[in-house]
N, C-alpha and C positions, 0 to 999 in steps of 0.2 A: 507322060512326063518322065524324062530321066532321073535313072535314082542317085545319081553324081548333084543334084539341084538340090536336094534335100540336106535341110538344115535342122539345128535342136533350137527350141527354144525354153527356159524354163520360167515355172512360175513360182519361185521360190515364199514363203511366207514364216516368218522370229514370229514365234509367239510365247508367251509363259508358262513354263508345266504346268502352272499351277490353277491357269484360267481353264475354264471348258472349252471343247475342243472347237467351237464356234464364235469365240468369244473373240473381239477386235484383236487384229495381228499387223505385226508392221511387215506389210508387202510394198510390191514395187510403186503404187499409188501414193501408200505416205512416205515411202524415201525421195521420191517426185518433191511433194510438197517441203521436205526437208530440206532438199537440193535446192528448192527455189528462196528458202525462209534464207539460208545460208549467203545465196548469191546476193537477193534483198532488203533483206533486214527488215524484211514484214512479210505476216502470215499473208494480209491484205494484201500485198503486190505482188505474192508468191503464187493466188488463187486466181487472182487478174490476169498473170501471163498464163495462168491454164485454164483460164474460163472456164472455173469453178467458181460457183458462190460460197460465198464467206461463210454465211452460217454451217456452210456444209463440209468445208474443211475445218471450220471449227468443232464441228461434232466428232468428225470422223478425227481429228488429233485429242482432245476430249476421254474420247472413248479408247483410241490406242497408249494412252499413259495410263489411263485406270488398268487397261488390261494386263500392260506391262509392268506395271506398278511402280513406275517412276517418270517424270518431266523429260519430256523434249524439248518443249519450248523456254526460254527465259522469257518473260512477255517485262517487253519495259515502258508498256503504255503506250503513249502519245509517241515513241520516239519507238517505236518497234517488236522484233524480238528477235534473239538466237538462238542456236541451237545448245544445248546442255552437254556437257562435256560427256551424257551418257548417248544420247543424240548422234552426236557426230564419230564417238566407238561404235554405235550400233549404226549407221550410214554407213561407214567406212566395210565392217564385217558384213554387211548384207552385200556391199556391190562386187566385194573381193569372195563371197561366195557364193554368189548369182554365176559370176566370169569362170569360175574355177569348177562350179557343175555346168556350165555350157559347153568348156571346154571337155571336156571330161564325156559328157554325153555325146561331143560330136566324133568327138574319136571313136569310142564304141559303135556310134553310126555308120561310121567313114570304114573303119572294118569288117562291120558286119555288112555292108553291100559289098564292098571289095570279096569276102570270101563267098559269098552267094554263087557269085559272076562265076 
């Protein structure tokens, strides 16, 4: 394999100082889920287009607002939900610094094969 092919990938994960260090974190799975509540206005059709089951992003969003210690979701019942204006700050900060250490990584990369050579 050529080292010109080689790419960064990161797995970034917001958690709370305040939680243990194991303790639910919003990584790239529940900004996913976030992404899809936003686009369709239910966690239920957000879990349908990722075939996930319900109960189990309901757990896992559940468990990531205890951890974080405040609401993602507005749940407006029968009629849906949105994302909380802390939600879509913390969506917004996660993908703009997911993008910003990818890039960042792949530079260092892209330098350090180049000076190898």
């Amino acid at each position: 394999m050529a080292l010109e092919n080689l790419e960064v990938e990161i797995h970034l994960i917001i958690r709370n100082k305040e939680t243990e260090a194991h303790a639910a974190a919003f990584g790239r799975g529940i900004a996913k889920l976030c992404e899809g509540v936003e686009k369709t206005g239910s966690l239920n059709k957000a879990c349908k287009e990722m075939g996930m089951a319900y109960s189990k992003a309901w757990t896992i969003m559940r468990n990531t607002e205890e951890s974080l210690g405040f609401a993602l979701l507005e749940r407006q019942g029968a009629h849906g939900s949105s994302l909380t204006q802390e939600a879509k700050t913390l969506l917004r900060a996660f993908r703009q610094t997911e993008k910003a250490l990818k890039e960042a990584g792949q530079e260092v990369l892209d330098s350090t094969i180049v000076s190898v050579d």
